[in-house]
C-alpha positions in Angstrom: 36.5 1.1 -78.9 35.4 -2.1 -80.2 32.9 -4.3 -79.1 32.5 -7.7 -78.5 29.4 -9.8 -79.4 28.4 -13.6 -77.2 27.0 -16.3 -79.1 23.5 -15.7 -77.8 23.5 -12.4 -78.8 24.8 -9.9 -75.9 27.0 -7.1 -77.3 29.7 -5.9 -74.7 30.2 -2.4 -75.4 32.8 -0.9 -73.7 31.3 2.7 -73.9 28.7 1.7 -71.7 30.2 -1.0 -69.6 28.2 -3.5 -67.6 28.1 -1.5 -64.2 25.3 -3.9 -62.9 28.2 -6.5 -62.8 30.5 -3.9 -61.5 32.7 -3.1 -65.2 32.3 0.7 -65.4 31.4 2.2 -69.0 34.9 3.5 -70.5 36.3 -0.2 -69.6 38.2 -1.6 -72.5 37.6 -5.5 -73.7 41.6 -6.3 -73.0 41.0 -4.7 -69.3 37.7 -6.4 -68.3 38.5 -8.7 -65.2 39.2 -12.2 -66.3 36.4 -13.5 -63.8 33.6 -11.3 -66.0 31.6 -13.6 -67.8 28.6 -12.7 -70.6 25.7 -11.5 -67.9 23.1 -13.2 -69.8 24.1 -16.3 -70.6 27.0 -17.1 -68.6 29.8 -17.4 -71.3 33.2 -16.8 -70.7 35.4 -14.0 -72.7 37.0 -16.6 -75.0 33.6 -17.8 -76.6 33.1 -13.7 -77.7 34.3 -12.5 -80.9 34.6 -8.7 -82.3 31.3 -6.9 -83.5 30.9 -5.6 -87.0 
């Protein structure tokens, strides 16, 4: 699965997840819910872009 990368540097990987703001690991980019926003920095899913 890809991963996504935030301006200030948080990778969203969806092997992992981000089950402290209630994404389990396995969850897709395309199925995040559209309220989940970058946990450190606040940024919504649009200002992400894929990972090398």
């Amino acid at each position: 699965m890809e991963k996504w990368e935030c301006p200030c540097g948080y990778v969203y990987d969806p092997a992992t997840g981000d089950e402290d703001n209630g994404v389990a690991a396995g969850t897709a980019w395309t199925d995040l819910p559209e309220e989940w926003v970058c946990p450190l920095c606040g940024a919504e899913q649009e200002s992400f872009w894929k990972a090398d």
